[in-house]
N, C-alpha and C positions, 0 to 999 in steps of 0.2 A: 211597355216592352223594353227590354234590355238593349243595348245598344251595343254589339263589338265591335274593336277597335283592335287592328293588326298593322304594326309598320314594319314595312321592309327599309330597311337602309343599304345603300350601294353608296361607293365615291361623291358619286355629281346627283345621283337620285335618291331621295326619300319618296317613298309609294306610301298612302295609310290607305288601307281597304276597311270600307266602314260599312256593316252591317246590323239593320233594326232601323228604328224611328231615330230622327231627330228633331227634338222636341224642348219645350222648355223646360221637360227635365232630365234629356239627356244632354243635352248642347252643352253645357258645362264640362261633361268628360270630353267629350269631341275638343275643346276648346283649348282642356288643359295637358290632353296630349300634345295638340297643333302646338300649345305655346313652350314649351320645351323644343321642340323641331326647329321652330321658328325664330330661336334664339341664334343659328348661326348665320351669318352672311352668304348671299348669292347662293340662297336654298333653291333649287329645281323641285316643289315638291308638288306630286302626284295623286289626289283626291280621288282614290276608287268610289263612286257610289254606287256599284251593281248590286250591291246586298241591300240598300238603300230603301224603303219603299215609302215612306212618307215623310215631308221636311217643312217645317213651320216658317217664322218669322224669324225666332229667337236662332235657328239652325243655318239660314239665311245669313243673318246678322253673324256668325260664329265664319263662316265661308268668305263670306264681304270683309270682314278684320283680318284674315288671314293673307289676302287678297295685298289690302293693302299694308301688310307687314311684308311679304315677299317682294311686291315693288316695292317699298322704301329701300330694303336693303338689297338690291339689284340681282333677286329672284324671279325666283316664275312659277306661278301654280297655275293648274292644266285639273279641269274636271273630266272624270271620264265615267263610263259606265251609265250615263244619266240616264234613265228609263223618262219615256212619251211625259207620264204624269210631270215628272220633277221638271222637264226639258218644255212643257206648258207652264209651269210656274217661273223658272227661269226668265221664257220671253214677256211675262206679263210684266214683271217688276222691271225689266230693262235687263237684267244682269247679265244672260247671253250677248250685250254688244262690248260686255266688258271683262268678262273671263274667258279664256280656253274653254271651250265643251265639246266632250264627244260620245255617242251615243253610246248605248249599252245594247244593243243586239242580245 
């Protein structure tokens, strides 16, 4: 499945709304938008996954680097949108006690 990728940019917020799989072959595009974004200082950015419906290791690991790219450089990333499924794999690898997540209703 293809995977889209829409950013909004405001002043203090970048929003990317990501829609499709993310996968070990899409996570790379996911990866090398983030890292253009992620190239400024004290990024505030906004990880839509409501279009989202299934996320691997590799899409994981893409989310976790990004993670610690914005706290390095005294950012903040905040997941939103996260459906039941995604929001059960979150708590099993631990990652919910250590990102922003909020649900997708």
């Amino acid at each position: 499945m293809n995977l889209q990728i829409d950013i909004k940019k405001s002043e203090s917020i970048n929003t990317v709304v990501v829609k499709g799989e993310i996968d070990a072959y899409t996570a790379p595009q996911l990866k090398g938008q983030l890292d253009d974004i992620l190239l400024e200082e004290e990024i505030q950015l906004i990880i839509d996954l409501h279009g989202v419906s299934y996320i691997d290791s590799t899409g994981l690991g893409v989310l976790v680097s990004a993670l610690k790219i914005t706290r390095q450089t005294g950012g903040s990333l905040k997941l939103t949108g996260v459906n039941d499924r995604i929001n059960r794999l979150l708590k099993i690898t631990g990652l919910h006690e250590i990102m922003d997540i909020s649900g997708g209703e």
